[in-house]
Backbone bond lengths (Angstrom), bond angles and torsions (degrees), N, CA, C in turn:
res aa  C-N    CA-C-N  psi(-1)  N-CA   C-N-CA  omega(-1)  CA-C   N-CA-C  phi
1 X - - - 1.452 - - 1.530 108.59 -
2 X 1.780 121.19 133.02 1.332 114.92 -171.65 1.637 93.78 -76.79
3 X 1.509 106.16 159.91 1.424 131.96 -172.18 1.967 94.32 -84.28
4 X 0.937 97.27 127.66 1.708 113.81 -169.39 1.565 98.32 -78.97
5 X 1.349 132.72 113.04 1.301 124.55 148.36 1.899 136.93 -76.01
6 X 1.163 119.55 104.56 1.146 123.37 -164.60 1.662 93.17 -59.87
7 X 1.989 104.05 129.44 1.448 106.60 170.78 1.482 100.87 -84.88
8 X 1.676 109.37 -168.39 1.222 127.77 -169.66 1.917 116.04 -76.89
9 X 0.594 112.67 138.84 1.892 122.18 171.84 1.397 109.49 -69.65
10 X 1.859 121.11 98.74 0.908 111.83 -176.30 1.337 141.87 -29.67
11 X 1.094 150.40 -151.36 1.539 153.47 171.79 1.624 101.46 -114.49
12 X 1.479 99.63 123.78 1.777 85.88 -174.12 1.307 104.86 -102.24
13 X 1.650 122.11 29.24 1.201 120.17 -177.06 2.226 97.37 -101.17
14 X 1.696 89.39 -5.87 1.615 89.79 -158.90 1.630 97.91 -67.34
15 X 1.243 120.60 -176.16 1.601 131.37 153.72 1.130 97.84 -59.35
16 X 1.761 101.22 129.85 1.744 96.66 159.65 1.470 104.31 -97.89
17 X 1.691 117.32 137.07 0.783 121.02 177.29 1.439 117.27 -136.74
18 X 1.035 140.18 -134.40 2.019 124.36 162.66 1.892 101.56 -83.05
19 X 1.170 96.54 -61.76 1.884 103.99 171.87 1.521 98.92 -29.87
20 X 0.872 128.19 -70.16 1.482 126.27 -163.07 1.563 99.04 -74.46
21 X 0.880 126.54 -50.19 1.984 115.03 -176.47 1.422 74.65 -81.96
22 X 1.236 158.07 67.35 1.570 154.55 111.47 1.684 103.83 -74.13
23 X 1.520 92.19 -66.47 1.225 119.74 -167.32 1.472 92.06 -62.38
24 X 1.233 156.26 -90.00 1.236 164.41 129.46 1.912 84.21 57.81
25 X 1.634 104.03 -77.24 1.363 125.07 -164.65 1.429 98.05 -59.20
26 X 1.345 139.50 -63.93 1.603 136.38 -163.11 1.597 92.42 -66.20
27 X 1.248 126.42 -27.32 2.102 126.92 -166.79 2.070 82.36 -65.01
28 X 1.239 117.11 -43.34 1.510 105.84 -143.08 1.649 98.02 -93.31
29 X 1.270 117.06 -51.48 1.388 123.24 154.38 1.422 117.19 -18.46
30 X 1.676 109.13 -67.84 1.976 99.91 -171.22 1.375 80.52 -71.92
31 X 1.333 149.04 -53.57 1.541 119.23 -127.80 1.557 103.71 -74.53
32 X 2.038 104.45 -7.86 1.725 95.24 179.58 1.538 102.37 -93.95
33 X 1.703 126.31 7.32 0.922 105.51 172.33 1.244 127.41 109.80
34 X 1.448 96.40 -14.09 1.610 125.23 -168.49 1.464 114.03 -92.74
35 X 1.521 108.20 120.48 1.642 116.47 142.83 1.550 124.07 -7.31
36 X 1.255 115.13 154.30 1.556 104.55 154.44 1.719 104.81 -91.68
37 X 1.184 107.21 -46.00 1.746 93.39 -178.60 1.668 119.26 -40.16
38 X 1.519 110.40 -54.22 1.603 125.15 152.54 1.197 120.19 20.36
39 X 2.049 72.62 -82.82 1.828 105.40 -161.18 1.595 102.98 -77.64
40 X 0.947 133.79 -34.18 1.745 150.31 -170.53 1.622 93.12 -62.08
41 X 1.544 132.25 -64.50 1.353 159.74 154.51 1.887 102.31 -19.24
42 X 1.284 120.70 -63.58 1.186 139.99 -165.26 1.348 74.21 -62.74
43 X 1.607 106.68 -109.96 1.249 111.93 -169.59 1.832 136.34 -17.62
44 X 1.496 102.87 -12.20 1.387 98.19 -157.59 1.377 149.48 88.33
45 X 1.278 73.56 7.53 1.742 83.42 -174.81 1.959 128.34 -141.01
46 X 1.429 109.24 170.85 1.449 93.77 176.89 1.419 147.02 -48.12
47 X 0.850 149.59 167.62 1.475 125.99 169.98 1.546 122.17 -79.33
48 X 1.409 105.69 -5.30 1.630 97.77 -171.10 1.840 81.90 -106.90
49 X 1.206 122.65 -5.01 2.010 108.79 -175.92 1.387 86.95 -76.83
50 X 1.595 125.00 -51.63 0.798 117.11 -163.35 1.974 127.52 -58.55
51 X 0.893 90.69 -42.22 1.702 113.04 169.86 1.327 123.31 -50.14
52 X 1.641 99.33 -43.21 1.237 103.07 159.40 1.605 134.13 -45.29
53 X 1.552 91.62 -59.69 1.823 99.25 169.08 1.591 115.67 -50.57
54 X 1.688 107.07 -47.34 2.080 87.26 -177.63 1.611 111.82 -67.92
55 X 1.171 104.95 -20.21 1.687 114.06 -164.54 1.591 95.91 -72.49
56 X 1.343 124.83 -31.95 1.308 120.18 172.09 2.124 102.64 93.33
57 X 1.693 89.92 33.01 1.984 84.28 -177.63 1.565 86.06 -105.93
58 X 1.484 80.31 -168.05 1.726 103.21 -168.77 1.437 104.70 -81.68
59 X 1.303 88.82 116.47 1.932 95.86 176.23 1.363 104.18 -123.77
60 X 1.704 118.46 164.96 1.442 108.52 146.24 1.108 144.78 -54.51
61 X 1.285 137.48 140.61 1.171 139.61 -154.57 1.313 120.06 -83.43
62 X 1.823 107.68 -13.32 1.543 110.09 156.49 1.555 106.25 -82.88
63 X 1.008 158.01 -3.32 1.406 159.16 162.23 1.246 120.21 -67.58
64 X 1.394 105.75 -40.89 1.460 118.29 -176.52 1.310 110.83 -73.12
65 X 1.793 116.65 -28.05 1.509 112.82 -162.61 1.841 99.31 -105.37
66 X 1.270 105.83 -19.15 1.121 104.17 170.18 1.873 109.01 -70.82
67 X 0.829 123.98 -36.34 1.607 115.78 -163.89 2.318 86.63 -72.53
68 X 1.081 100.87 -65.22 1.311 101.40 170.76 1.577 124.70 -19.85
69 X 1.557 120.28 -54.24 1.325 130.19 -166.11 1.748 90.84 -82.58
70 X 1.677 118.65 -35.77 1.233 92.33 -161.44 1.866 106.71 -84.23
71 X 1.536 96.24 4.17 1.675 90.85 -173.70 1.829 94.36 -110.48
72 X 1.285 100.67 27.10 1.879 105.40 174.66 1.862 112.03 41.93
73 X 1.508 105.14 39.87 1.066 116.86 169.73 1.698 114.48 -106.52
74 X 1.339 104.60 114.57 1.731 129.90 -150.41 2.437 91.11 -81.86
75 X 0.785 100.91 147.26 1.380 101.29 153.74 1.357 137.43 -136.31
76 X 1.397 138.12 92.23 1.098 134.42 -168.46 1.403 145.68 -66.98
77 X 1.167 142.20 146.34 1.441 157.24 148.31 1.262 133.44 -34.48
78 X 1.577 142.05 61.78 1.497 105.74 -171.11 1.601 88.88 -118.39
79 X 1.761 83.36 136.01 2.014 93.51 173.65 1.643 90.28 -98.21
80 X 1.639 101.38 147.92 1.077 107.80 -178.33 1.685 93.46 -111.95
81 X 1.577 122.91 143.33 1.482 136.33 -175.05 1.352 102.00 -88.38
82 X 1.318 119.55 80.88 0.886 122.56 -177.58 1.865 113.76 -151.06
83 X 1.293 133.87 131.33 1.624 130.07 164.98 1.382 121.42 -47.77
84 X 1.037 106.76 -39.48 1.660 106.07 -173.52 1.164 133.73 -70.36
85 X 1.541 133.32 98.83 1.525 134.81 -178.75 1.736 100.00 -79.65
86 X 1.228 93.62 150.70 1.421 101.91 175.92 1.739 107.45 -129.18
């Protein structure tokens, strides 16, 4: 089995956007050491659904939250008090 190199921990100054909670997902994956087949396996799922989520493409939105819950990555809420929709 090749020896997993943990990549870098995004920039949390970047936009979060799916790309970046992609990246988020491949940062936590190598640093446990893990395969992508592994992590695809863990989660339940194929290897290319899974890929999808670090790659930051269009997945389902139960796919996306499942890879999240199984890597205990939380996502938050903030309402801002404010009138203005944009």
């Amino acid at each position: 089995m090749p020896k997993i190199i943990p990549t870098s921990k995004p920039d949390n100054n970047d936009e979060v956007d799916f790309v970046w909670l992609g990246q988020y997902v491949r940062y936590k994956r190598t640093s446990l050491g893990m395969g992508l087949i592994e992590a695809a396996d863990m989660c339940g799922l194929s290897k290319t659904a899974y890929s999808n989520v670090e790659l930051g493409r269009k997945s389902r939105v139960e796919t996306f939250f499942t890879v999240l819950k199984k890597f205990g990555i939380r996502l938050s809420v903030e309402e801002h008090d404010d009138d203005k929709w944009i």
